[in-house]
C-alpha positions as CSV (number, residue, x, y, z in Angstrom):
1,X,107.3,87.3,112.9
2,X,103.6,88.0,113.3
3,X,100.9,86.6,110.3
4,X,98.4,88.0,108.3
5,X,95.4,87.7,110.1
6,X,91.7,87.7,108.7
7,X,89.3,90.4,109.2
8,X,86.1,90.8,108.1
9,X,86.8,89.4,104.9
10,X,89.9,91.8,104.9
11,X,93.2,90.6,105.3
12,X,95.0,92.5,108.6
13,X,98.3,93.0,108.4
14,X,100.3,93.3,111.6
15,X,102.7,96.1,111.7
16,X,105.9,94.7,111.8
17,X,105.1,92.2,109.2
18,X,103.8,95.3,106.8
19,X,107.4,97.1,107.8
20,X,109.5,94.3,106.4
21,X,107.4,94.3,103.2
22,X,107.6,97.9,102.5
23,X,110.9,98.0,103.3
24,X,112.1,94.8,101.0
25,X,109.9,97.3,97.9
26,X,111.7,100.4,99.0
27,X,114.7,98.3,98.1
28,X,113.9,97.7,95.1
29,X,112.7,100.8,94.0
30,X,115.8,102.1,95.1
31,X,117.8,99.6,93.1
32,X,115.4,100.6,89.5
33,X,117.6,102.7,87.0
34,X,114.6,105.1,86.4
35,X,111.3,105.6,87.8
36,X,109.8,106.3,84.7
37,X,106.4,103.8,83.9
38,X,107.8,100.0,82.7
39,X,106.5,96.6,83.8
40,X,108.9,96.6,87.0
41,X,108.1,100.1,88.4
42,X,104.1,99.7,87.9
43,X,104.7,96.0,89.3
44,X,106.3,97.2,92.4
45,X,104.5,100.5,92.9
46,X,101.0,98.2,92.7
47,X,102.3,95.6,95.6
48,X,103.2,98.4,97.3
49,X,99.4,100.3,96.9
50,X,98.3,96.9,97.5
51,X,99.8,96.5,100.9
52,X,99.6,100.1,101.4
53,X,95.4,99.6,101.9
54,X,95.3,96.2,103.9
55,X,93.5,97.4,107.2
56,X,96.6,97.9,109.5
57,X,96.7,99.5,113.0
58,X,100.1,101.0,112.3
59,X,100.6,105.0,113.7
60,X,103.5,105.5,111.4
61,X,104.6,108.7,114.1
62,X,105.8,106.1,116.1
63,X,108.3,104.5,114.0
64,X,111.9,103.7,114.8
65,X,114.2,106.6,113.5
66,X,115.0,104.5,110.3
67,X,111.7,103.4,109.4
68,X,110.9,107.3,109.1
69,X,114.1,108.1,106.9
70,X,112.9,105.0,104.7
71,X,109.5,106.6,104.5
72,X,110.3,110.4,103.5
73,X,112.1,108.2,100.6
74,X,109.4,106.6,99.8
75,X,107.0,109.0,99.3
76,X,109.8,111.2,97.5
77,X,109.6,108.2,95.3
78,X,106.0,107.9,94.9
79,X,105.7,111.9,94.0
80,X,108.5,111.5,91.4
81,X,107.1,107.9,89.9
82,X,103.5,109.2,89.7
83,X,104.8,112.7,88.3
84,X,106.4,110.7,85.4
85,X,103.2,108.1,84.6
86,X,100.7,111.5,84.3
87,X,103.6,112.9,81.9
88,X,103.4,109.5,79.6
89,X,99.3,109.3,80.1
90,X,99.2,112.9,79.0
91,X,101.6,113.3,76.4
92,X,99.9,110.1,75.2
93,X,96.6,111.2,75.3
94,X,97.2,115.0,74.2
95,X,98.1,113.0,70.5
96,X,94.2,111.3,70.7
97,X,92.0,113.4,68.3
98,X,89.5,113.3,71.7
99,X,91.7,113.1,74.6
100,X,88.5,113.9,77.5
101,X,87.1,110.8,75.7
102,X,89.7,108.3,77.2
103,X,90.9,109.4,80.5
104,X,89.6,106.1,81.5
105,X,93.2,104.4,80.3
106,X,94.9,106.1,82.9
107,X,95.3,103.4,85.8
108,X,94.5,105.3,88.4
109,X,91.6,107.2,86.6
110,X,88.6,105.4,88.7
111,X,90.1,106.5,91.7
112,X,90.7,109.6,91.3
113,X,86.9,109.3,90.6
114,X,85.6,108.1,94.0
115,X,88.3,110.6,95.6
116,X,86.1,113.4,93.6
117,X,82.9,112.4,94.6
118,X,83.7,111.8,98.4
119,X,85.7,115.5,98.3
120,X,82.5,116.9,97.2
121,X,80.0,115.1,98.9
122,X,82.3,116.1,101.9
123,X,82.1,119.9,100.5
124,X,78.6,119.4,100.0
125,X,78.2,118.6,103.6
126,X,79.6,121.4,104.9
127,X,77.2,124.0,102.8
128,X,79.8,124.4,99.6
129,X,77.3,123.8,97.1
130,X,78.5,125.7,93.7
131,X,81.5,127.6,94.5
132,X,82.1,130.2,91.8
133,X,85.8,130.2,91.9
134,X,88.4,127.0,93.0
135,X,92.0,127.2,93.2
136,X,93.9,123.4,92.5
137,X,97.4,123.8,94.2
138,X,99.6,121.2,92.4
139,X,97.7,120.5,89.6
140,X,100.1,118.3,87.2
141,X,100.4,117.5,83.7
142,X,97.0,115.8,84.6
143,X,94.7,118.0,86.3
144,X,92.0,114.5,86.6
145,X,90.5,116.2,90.2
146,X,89.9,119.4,88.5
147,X,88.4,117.7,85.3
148,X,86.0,115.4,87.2
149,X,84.9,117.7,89.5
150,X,84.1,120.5,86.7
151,X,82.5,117.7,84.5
152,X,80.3,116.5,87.1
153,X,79.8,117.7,90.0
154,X,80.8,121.6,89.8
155,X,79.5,122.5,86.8
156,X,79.4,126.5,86.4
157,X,83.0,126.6,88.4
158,X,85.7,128.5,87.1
159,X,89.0,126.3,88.2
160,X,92.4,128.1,88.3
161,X,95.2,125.1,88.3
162,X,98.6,125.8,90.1
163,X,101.8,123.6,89.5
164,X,105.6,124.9,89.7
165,X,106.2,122.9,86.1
166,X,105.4,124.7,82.9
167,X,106.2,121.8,80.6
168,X,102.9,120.1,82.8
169,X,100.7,122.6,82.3
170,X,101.6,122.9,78.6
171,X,100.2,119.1,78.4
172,X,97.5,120.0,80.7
173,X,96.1,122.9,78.6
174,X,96.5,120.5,75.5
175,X,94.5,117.7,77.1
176,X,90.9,120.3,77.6
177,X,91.6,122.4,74.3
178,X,89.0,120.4,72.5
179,X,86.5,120.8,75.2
180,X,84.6,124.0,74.8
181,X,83.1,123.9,78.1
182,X,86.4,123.1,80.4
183,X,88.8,125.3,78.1
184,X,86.5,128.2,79.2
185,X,86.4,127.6,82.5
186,X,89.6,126.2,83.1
187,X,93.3,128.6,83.9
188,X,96.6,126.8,84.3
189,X,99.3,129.1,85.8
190,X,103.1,128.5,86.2
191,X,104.3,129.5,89.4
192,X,104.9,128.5,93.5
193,X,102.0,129.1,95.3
194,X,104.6,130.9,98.0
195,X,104.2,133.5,95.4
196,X,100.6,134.0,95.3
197,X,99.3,136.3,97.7
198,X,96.1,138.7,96.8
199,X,95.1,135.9,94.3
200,X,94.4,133.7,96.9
201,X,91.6,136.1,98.7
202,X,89.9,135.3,95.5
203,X,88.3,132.0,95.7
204,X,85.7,130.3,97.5
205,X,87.3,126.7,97.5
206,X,91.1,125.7,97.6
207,X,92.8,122.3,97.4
208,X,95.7,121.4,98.3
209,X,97.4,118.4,96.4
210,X,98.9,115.7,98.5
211,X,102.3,116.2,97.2
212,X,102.6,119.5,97.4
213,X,104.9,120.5,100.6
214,X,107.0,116.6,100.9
215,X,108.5,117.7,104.5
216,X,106.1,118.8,107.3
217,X,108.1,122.3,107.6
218,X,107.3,122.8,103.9
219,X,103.7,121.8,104.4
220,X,103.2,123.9,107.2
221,X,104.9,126.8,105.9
222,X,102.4,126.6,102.8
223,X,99.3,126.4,105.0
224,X,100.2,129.2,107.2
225,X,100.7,131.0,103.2
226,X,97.5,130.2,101.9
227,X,95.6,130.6,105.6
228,X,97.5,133.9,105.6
229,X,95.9,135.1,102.1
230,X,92.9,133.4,101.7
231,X,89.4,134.9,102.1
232,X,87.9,134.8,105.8
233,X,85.0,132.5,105.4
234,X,86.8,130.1,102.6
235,X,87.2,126.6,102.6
236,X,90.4,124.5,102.3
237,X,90.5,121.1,101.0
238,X,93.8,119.2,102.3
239,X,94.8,116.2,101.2
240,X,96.5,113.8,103.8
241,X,97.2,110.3,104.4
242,X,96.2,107.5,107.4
243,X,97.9,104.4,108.8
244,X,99.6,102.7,106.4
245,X,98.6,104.9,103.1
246,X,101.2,107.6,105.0
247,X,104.1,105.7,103.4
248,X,102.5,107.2,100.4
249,X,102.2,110.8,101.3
250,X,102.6,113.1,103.7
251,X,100.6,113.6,106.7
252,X,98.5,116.6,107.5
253,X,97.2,116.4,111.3
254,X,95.4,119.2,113.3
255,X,98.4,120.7,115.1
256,X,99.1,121.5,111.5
257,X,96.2,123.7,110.8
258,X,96.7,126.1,113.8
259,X,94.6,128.9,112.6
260,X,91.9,127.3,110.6
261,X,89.0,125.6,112.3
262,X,88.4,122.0,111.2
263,X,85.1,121.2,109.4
264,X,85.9,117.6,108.8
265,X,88.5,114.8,108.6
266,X,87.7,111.9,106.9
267,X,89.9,108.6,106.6
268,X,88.9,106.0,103.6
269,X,89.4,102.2,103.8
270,X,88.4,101.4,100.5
271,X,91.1,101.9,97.5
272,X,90.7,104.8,97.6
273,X,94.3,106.1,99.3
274,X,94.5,109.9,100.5
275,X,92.4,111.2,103.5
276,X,90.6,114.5,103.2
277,X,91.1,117.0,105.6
278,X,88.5,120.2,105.3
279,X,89.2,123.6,106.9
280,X,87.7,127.0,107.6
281,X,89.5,130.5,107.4
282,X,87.5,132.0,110.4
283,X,86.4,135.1,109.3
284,X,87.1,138.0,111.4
């Protein structure tokens, strides 16, 4: 079996070698009683980031049949493991007398950070200075992308926050109560956006979390939903993955945005996991 080799300071991982890793983690993952944050799952869950964002040349749409069952499991996992840490960070912070004054202690908090400013410096770029109304798809029990971006970089937005999971935005509601600002310019509605319709033709900006849609039919059929609906002219922010970060989360690629006309795709390789893919409704 192939070696790490050294890149650029960086170590490279060959594919095959990353493979047998991932799939020894999956293992054990799959042998945990719960997924629910303790010091095995957020041990196991960080080698696998860790490995995850080593500069690889893998093209995960090649893998064996296996390998691609493993990874829809995978990512299942990841959705369900990081569903249940934002749960215990909120519900623990919700008790704080200022809960906006320690997001910092969640773990992933200073990611979600750089993933904010690159979205909007990538909105930015393509002429989305101050939209007046954003729509989060998949929002969670910890709406951090919507609170980062409201607090610093869109700051006259009115956000309306989507997730299918009332007891999450319960919590989420909780967490900006005691911010004036946020609390009046921030909704949190209980529904699936395969529901919304007119709504949709409302807003200027939407993003799409990266675990909303887990198969590509469901993905698809979502985009074609919200392309279908939303305003000519509006922008869509998707989130995707690249390389090996796809045993993460799904993977949004162009033949998957039939309809829209691509603005930008941009893949990270610093921490930072998800890749952002931006898209047009043309307006007819």
């Amino acid at each position: 079996m192939a070696s790490p080799q050294q890149t650029t300071g960086k170590t490279y991982m060959p594919a095959e070698l990353l493979i047998a890793h991932i799939v020894k983690i999956q293992a054990s993952i799959s042998n945990l009683e719960s997924l629910r944050p303790s010091k095995p799952v957020n041990s196991l869950f960080t080698q696998l980031v860790k490995l995850c964002t080593l500069p690889s040349s893998i093209d995960v749409q090649r893998l064996p049949a296996d390998v691609q069952r493993m990874r829809e499991s995978l990512i299942r996992q990841c959705g369900q493991a990081e569903g249940l840490l934002e749960l215990e960070f909120s519900t623990h912070l919700t008790k704080l007398p200022h809960p906006m004054s320690h997001l910092n202690l969640f773990p992933y908090y200073t990611n979600y950070v750089k993933l904010a400013s690159m979205e909007h410096q990538i909105l930015f770029e393509s002429g989305m200075m101050q939209p007046k109304r954003v729509a989060f798809v998949g929002s969670g029990p910890m709406p951090l992308t919507s609170i980062i971006m409201a607090t610093h970089h869109m700051k006259s937005t009115h956000f309306i926050n989507y997730d299918v999971d009332e007891s999450a935005n319960i919590l989420a509601r909780q967490l900006i109560a005691m911010d004036d600002d946020l609390e009046k310019r921030m909704e949190f509605k209980t529904c699936d956006i395969m529901d919304v319709k007119e709504e949709l033709g409302s807003f200027d900006c939407i993003f799409l979390a990266a675990l909303v849609g887990m198969s590509k039919e469901e993905k698809v059929g979502i985009l074609d939903h919200i392309r279908e609906y939303m305003k000519g002219g509006g922008i869509l922010l998707v989130r995707s993955a690249n390389g090996a970060r796809a045993f993460l989360y799904p993977i949004i690629e162009e033949d998957d945005l039939h309809g829209f006309e691509v603005l930008s795709i941009f893949h990270p390789t610093n921490d930072v996991i998800n890749s952002v893919v931006l898209v047009r409704k043309p307006v007819y």
